[in-house]
C-alpha positions as CSV (number, residue, x, y, z in Angstrom):
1,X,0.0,0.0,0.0
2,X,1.3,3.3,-1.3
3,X,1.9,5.4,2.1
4,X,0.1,8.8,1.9
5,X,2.5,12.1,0.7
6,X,0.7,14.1,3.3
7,X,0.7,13.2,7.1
8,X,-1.6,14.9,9.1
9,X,-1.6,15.8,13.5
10,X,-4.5,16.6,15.4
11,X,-3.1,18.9,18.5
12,X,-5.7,20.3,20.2
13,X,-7.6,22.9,17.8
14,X,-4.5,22.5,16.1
15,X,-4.0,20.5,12.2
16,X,-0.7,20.4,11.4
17,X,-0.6,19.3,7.9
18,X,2.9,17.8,6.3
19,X,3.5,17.8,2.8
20,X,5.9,14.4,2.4
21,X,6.2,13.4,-1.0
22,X,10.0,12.3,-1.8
23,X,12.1,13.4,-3.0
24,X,11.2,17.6,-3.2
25,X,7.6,17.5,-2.2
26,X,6.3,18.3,-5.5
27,X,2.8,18.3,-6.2
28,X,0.9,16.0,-8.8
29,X,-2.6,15.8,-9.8
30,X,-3.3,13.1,-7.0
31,X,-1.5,14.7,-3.8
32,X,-3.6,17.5,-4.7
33,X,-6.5,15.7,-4.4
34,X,-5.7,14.8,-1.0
35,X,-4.9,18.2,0.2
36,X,-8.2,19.5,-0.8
37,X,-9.8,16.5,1.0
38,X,-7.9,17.4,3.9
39,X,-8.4,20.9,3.6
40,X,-12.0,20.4,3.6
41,X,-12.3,18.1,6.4
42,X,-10.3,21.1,8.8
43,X,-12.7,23.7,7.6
44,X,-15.8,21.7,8.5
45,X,-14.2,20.2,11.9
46,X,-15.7,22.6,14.6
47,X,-13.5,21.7,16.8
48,X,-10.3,22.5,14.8
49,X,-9.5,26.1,14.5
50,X,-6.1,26.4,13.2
51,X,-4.4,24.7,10.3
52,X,0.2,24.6,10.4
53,X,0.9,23.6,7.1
54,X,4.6,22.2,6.7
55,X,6.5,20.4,4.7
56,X,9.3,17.3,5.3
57,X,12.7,17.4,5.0
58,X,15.3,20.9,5.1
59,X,16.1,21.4,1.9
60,X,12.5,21.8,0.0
61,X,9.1,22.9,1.3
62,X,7.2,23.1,-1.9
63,X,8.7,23.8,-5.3
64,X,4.9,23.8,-6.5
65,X,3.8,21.1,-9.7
66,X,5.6,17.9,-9.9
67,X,6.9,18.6,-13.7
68,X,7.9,15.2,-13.8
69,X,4.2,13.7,-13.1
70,X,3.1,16.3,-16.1
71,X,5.6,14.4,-18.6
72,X,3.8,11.2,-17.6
73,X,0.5,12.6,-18.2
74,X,-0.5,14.7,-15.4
75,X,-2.6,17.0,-17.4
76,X,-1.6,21.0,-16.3
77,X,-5.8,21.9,-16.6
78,X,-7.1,18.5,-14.6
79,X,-8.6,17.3,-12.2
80,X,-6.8,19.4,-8.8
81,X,-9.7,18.6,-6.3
82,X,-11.3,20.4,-4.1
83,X,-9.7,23.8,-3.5
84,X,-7.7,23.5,-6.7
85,X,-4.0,23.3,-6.7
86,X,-2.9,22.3,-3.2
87,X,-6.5,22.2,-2.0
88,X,-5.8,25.8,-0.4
89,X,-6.1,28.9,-2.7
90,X,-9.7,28.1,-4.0
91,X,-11.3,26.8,-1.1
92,X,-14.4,28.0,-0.8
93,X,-15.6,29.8,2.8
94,X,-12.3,29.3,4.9
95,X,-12.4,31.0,7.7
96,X,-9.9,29.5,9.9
97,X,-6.5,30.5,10.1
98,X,-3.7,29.2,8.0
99,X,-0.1,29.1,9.2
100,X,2.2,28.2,6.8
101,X,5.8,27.4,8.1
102,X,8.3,27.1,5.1
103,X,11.2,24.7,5.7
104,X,13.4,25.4,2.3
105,X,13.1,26.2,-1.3
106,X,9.3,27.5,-2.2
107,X,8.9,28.3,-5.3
108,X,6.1,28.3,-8.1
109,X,3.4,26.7,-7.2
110,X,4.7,25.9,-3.8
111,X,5.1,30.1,-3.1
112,X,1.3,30.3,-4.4
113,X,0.5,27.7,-1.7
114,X,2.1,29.7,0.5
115,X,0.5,33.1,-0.4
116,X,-2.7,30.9,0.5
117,X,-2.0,31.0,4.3
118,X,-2.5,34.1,6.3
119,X,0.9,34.1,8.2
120,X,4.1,32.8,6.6
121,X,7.4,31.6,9.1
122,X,10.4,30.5,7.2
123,X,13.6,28.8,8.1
124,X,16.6,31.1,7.5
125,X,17.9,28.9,4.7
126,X,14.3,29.3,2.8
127,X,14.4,31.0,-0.7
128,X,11.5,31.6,-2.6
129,X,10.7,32.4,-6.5
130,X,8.4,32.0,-9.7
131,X,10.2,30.5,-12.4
132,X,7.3,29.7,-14.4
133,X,8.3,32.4,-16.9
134,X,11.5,30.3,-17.5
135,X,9.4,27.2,-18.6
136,X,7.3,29.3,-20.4
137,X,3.6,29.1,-18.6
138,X,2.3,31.4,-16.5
139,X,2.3,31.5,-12.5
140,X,-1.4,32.2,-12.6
141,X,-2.6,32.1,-9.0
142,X,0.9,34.1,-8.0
143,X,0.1,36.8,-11.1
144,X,-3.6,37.6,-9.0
145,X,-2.0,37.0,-5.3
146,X,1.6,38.6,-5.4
147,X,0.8,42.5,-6.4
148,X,-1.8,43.0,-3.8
149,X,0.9,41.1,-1.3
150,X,3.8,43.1,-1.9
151,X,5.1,46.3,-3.4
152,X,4.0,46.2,-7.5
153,X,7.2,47.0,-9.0
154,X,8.9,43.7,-7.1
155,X,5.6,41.5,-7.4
156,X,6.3,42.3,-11.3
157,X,10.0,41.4,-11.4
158,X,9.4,38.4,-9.6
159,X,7.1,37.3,-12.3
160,X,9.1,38.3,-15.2
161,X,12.4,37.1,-14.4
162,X,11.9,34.2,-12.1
163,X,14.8,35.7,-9.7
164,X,14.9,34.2,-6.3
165,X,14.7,36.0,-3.2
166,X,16.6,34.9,0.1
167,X,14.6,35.3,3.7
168,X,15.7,38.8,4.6
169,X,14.5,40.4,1.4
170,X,11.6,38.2,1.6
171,X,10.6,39.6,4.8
172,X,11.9,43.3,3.7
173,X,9.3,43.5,1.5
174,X,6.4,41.8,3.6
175,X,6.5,38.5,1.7
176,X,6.9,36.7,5.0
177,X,6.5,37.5,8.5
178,X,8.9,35.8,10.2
179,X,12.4,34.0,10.0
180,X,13.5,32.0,12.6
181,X,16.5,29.4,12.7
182,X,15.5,26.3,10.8
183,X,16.2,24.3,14.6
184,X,13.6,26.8,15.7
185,X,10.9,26.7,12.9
186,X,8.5,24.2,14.4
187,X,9.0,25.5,17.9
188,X,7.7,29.2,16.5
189,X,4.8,27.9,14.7
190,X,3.3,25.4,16.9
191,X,3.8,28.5,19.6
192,X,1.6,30.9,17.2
193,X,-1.0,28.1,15.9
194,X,-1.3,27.6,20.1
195,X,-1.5,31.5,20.6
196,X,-4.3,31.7,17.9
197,X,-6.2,28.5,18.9
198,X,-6.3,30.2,22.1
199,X,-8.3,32.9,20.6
200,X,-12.2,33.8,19.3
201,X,-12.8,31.7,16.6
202,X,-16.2,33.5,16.1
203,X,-14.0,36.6,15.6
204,X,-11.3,35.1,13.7
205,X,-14.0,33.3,10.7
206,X,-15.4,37.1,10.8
207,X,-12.4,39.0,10.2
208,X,-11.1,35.9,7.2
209,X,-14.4,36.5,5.6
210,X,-14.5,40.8,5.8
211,X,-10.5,40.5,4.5
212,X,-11.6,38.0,1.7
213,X,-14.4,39.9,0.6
214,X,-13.5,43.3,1.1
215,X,-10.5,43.0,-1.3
216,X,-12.8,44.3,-3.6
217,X,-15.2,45.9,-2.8
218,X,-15.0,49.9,-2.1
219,X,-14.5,50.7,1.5
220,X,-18.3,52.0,2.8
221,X,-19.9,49.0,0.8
222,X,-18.4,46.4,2.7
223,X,-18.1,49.0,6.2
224,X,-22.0,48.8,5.5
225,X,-22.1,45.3,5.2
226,X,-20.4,44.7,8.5
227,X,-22.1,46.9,10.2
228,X,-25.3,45.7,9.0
229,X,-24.5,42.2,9.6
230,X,-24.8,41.1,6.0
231,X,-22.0,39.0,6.5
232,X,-22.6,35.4,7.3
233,X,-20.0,35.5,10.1
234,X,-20.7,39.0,11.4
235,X,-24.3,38.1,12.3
236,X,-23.1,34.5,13.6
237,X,-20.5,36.4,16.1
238,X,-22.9,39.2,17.1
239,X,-25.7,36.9,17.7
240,X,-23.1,34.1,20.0
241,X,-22.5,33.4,23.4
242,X,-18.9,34.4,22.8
243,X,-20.0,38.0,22.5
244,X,-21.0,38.5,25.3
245,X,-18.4,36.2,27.0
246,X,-15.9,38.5,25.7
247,X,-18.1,41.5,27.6
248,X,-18.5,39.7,30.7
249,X,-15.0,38.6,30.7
250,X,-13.5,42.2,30.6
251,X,-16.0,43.5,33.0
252,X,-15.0,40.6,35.4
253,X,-11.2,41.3,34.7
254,X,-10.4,37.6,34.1
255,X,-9.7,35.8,30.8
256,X,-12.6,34.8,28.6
257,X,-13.4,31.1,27.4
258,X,-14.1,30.7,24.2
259,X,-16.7,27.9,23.0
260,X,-16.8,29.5,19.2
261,X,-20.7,29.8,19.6
């Protein structure tokens, strides 16, 4: 029996998700399927509130489509699953947090997995890029994703000359948030995904789905929208027990508990 390329951990509210697929943790048609499977399952688990996607190994976290699985007949426009490529960046009403901790090299499709999570840690050795233009295709999520993420100008010469970028001008320009040691990585994350675990998850779903949805949408339409509950997790979190947990809890100068309804 063929052993799965990705290895899953349920730690508390925690998913930690590890991308294991010998020998750089390229991504085919198949181990795409199974990250939108998993993908899926975390955003429908109530009790799960916090995904740490990883990969195995030190030298590569992602370097996105397994080219090699493409000349055997993996077909670039089939079948990706749920959630398309990687099962992340079209996922359909996640409202969960996404850490995404990069171990290595991340590049093409791996570095438009990683522009699918909402915080990005990295190893000091990490290095990141889009080299699609260099086998002549397109980095299509990355070309939507990458100008709104960092400044245009560098967004632009990413995608046109594939150059890579090393963790310190990663994080200059806002790519990443943090670099840590690669001994260290794990540590970091797991200490975040706890951190945010820890936190309102009524709250959280709200502000993933006003970020999401706002992007573009003109400023007053979507301030009216929240403030008129029109959004499906606005009116759940203003209508929860949580709400007025959080009141009671400040008034009572202790820390709340969260029950995410």
């Amino acid at each position: 029996m063929t052993e799965s390329p990705i290895k899953t951990h349920r730690r508390g509210h925690v998913l930690e998700v590890t991308l294991d697929r010998p020998k750089a943790n390229a991504i085919d048609l198949a181990t795409s399927r199974i990250m939108g499977d998993v993908f899926t399952a975390f955003r429908d688990d109530p009790e799960l509130r916090v995904a740490l996607l990883t990969a195995a190994g030190e030298k590569f976290f992602c370097p996105g489509w397994d080219l090699k699985a493409a000349a055997e007949g993996d077909a670039v426009d089939g079948d990706y699953g749920v959630g398309g490529f990687g099962g992340l960046q079209e996922l359909r009403g996640l409202n969960k947090p996404v850490i995404a901790a990069i171990n290595g090299i991340c590049c093409g499709g791996g570095l438009e997995l990683a522009l699918s999570a909402d915080i990005i840690l990295a190893a000091d050795h990490a290095s990141f890029a889009l080299p699609e233009i260099r086998s002549g295709t397109v980095a299509d999520a990355a070309s939507v994703k990458l100008p709104k993420r960092i400044p245009y100008h560098i967004a632009m010469e990413m995608l046109l000359t594939g150059r890579w970028l090393d963790t310190a001008e990663a994080a200059r320009w806002g790519l990443i948030n943090h670099v840590y040691p690669a001994g260290e990585l794990m540590a970091e994350a797991r200490k975040l995904a706890d951190l945010l675990a820890a936190g309102p998850p009524l709250v959280q779903a709200a502000i993933k789905e006003v970020v999401r949805e706002a992007e573009d949408m003109k400023f007053q339409d979507a301030m009216n929208r929240i403030t008129k509950s029109q959004f499906a997790t606005v009116e759940r979190l203003y209508r929860s027990e949580d709400q007025k947990e959080g009141a009671r809890a400040f008034a009572e100068k202790r820390d709340p508990v969260w029950k995410g309804k």
